[in-house]
C-alpha positions in Angstrom: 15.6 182.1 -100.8 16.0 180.2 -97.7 17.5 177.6 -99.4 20.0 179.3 -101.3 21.0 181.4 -97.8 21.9 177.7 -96.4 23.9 176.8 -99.4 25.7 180.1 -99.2 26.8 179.6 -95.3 27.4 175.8 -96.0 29.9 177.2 -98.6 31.3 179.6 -96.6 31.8 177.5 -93.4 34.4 174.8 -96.0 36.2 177.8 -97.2 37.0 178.5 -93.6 37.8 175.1 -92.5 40.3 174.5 -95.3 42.0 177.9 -93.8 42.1 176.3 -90.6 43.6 173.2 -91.7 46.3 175.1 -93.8 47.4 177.1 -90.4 47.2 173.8 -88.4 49.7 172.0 -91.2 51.7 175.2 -90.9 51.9 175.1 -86.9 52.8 171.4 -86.9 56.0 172.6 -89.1 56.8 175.0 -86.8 56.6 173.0 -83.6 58.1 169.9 -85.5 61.4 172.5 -87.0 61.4 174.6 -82.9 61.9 170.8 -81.9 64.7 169.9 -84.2 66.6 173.1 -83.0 66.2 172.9 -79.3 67.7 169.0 -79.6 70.8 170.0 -81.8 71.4 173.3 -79.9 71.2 171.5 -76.8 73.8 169.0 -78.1 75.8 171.8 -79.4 78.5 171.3 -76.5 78.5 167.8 -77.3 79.1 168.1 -81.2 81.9 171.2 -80.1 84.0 170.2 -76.9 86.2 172.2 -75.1 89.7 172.3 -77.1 92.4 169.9 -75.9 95.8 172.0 -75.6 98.7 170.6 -77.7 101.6 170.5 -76.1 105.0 168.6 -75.8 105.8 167.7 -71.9 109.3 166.3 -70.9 108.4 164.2 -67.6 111.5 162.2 -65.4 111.0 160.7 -62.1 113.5 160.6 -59.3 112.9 157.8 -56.7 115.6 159.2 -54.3 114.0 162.1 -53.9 110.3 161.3 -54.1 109.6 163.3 -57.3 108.2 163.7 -60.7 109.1 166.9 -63.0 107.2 167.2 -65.9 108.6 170.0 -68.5 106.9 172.0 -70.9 109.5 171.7 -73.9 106.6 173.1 -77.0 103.3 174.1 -77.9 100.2 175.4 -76.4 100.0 176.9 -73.2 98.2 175.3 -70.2 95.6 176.5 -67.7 96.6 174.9 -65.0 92.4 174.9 -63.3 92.2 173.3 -66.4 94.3 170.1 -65.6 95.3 167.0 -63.1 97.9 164.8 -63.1 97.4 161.0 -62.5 100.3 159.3 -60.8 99.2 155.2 -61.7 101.7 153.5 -59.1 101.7 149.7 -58.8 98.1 150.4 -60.1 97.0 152.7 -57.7 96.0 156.1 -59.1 96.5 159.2 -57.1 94.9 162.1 -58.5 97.3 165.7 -58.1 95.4 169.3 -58.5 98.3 171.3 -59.3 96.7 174.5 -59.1 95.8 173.9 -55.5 97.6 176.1 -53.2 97.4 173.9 -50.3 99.3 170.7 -51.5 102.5 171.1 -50.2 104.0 168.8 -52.6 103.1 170.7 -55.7 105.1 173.1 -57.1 105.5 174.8 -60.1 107.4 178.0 -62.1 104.1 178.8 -64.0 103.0 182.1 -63.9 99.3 183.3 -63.2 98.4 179.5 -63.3 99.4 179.4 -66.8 101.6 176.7 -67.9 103.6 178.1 -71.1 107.3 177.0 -72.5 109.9 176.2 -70.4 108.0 175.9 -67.3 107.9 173.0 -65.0 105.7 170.9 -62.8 107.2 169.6 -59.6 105.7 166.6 -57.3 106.7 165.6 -54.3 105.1 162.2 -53.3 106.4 161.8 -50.5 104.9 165.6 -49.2 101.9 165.2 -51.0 100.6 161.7 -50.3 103.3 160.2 -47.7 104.3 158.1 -50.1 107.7 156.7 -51.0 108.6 155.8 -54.5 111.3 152.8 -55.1 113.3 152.1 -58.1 111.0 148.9 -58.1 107.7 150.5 -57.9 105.7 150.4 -62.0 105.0 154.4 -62.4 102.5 156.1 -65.5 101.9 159.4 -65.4 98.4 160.8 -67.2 97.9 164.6 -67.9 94.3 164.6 -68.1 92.6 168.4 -69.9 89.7 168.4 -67.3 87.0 170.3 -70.2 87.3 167.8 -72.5 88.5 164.5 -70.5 91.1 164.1 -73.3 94.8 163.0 -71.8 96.8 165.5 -73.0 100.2 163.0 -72.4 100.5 159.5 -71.1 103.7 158.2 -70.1 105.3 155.7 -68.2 107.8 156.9 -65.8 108.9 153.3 -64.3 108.6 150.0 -65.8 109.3 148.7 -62.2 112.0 146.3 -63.6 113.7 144.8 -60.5 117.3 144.8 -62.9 117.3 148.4 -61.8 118.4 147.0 -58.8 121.3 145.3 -60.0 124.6 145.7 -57.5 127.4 148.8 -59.1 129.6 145.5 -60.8 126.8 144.5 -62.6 125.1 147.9 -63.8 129.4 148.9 -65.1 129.6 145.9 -66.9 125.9 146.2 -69.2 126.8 150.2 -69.3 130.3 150.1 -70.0 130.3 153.5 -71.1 128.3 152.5 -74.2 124.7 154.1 -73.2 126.2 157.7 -71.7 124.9 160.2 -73.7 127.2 162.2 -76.0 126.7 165.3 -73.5 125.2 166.1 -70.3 123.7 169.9 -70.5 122.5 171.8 -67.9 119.0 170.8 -69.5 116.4 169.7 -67.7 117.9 168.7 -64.1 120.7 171.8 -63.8 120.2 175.3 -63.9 121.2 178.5 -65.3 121.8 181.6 -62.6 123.7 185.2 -63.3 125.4 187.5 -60.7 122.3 189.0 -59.9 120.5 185.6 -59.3 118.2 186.0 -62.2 117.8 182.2 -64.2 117.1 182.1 -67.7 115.7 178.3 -69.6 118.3 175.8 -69.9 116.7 174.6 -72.6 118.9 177.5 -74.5 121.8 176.3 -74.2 121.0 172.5 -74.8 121.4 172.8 -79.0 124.0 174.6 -80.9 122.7 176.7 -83.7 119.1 176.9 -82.4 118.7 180.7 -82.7 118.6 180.2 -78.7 121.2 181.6 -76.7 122.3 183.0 -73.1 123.9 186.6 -73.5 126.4 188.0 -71.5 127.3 191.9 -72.0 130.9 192.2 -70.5 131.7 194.4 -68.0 135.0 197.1 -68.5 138.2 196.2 -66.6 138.7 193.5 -64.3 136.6 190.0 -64.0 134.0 189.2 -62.2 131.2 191.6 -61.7 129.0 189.7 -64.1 129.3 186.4 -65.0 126.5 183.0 -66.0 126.9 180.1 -63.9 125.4 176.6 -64.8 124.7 173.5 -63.3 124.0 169.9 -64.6 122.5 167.9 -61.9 124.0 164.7 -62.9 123.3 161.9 -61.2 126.4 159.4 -61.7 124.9 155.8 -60.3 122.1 156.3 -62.7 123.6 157.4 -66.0 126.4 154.1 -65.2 129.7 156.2 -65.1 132.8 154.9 -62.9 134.8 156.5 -60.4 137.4 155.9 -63.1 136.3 158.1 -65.6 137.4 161.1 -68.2 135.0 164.7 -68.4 135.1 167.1 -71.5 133.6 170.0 -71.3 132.3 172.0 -75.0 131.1 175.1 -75.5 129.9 177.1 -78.4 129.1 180.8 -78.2 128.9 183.7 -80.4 130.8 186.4 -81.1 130.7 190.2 -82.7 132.9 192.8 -81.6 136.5 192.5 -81.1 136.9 194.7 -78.2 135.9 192.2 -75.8 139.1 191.0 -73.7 139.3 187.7 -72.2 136.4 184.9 -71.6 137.8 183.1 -68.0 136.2 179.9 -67.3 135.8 179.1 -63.4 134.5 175.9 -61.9 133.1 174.3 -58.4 133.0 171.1 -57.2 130.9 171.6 -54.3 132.1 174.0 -51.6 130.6 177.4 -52.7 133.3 179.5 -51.8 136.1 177.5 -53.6 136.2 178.6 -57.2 138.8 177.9 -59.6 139.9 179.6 -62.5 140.8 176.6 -65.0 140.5 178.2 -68.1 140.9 182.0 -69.8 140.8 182.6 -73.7 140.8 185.7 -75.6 137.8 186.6 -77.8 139.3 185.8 -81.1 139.7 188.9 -82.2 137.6 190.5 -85.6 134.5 188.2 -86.7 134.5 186.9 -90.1 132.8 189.7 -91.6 131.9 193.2 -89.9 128.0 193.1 -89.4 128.0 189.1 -88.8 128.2 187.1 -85.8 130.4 184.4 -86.0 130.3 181.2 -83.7 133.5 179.8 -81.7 133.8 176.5 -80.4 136.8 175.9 -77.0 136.9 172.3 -75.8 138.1 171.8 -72.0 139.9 168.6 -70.4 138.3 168.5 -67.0 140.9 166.0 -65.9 142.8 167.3 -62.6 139.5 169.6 -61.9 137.2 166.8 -61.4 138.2 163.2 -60.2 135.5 161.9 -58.9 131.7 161.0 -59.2 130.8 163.4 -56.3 132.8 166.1 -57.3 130.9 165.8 -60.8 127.8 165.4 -59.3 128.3 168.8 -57.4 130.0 170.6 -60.7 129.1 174.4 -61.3 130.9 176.2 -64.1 131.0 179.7 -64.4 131.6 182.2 -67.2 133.5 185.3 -66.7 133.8 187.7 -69.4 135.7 191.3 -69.6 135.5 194.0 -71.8 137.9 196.7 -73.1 135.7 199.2 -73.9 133.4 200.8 -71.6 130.5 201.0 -74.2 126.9 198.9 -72.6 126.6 197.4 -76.6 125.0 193.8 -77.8 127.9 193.8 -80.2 130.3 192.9 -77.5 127.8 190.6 -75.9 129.0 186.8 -75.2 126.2 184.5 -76.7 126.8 181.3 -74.7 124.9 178.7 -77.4 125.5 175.1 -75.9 127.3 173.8 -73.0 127.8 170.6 -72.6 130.4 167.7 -70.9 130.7 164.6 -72.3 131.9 161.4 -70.1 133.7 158.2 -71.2 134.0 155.4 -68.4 137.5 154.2 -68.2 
């Protein structure tokens, strides 16, 4: 009996240990699988970064004044916390936060920090860092997405070449009227201002037939209560026109109602107060059909108005539209489309 009572228990007791060894196999799975997850979900950021905005940035440098504008022309917007900007001059980076309130050479049209379409970035070296930038000086420009440590755009701004430098005979000679471009807009270095002082994008009125436009609704009776005025910002020395030189300037708007009276064209050359009325057309009566909108093209001879580099330099044109019906509708509205002048060295 005794005998048997051993055999039983020694039976028993192996039943039990191959439970044992089952749970141990299954806890090793468990620890070996809790492992596993804790390394990939700890590596999770690195397998997802933080997204990189996509965006299309228009950057130009100007060593007169000690700047760098950089202009958001398409895509995604940008946080600005999210961002710097690396200036790379002569090899020496300088690193710009330009959401930081306190850098008085930092400034930018972005609203709530957020960097969206036809915004800009302005720098001011000088301001910013003391320093001085020179038409000789190599310039790159890095917009670096902080999150991810991807560069957004790389560009460079300067090559440094010291042929920049060459003396006004020289620079007439290589230019020759040959690179001007077809037609200085008022995008990106003027600006676009109404009556009230309100601007509106530039970038509106730099392609015709771009479903972008600047709209004008006419006022009843006499000029002048509204009106769009437009700058160009053109900088003469640098785009290689002479003093001896002959200025076009396009424009192609739109047009719906015939009501509308008279478009008069009025233009500045510097001193604020002395406008001149160089050009008036009528609105061209009926459009082609009587729902559509039909587009209008008026080419202006600026020769007698402006005869000089610095009187270009300084141009302001203004748009003066009247009405003769009193009726607030978008029908009469004056669609300005493109504007644009186009130079030819003499």
């Amino acid at each position: 009996m005794v005998g048997k009572k051993y055999r039983a228990l020694g039976q028993d007791c192996q039943a039990v240990s191959e439970v044992i060894g089952q749970v141990l196999m299954l806890a090793i799975v468990v620890l070996a699988f809790a492992s596993i997850a804790a390394f990939v979900f700890s590596e999770e950021e690195a397998a997802n970064p933080p997204h990189t905005p996509k965006a299309d940035l228009q950057e130009t440098i100007d060593t007169d004044t000690n700047t760098v504008k950089i202009f958001h022309r398409g895509g995604e917007a940008i946080d600005l916390k999210d961002v710097k900007i690396v200036l790379n001059i002569n090899g020496h980076p300088e690193e710009f936060d330009v959401s930081d309130p306190s850098d008085p050479g930092v400034n930018y049209s972005a609203t709530n920090n957020v960097l969206m379409v036809g915004d800009e970035i302005v720098i001011n070296t000088n301001l910013s860092r003391g320093l001085d930038l020179k038409s000789t000086d190599t310039v790159d420009m890095y917009f670096v997405h902080i999150g991810s440590d991807q560069v957004i755009q790389r560009v460079m701004l300067q090559s440094g070449n010291e042929e920049i430098e060459m003396d006004e005979e020289i620079k007439k000679e290589e230019y020759n009227g040959k690179s001007l471009p077809d037609w200085i807009t008022p995008h990106p270095n003027g600006s676009a201002i109404n009556e009230i002082g309100a601007s509106a994008l530039t970038i509106t009125v730099d392609e015709p037939k771009d479903g972008q436009f600047i709209e004008i609704i006419p006022p009843k009776g006499s000029l002048g209560s509204k009106y769009e005025e437009f700058t160009f910002g053109i900088k003469a020395s640098e785009l290689g026109i002479n003093e001896n030189f002959n200025a076009t300037l396009k424009v192609d708007y739109w047009r719906h109602d015939s009501s509308s009276d008279e478009i008069a064209l009025e233009l500045n050359d510097g001193n604020p107060s002395d406008w001149i009325q160089i050009k008036t057309w009528e609105y061209n009566g009926k459009p082609a059909s009587e729902k559509g909108w039909v587009m209008d093209t008026v080419n202006i001879p600026l020769e007698g108005s402006v005869s000089s580099t610095t009187e270009l330099e300084n141009i302001k044109i203004r748009f003066v539209p009247s009405t003769k019906s009193g009726s607030n509708n978008w029908n009469k509205a004056l669609l300005i489309d493109f504007i644009g002048i186009h130079i030819e060295n003499l």
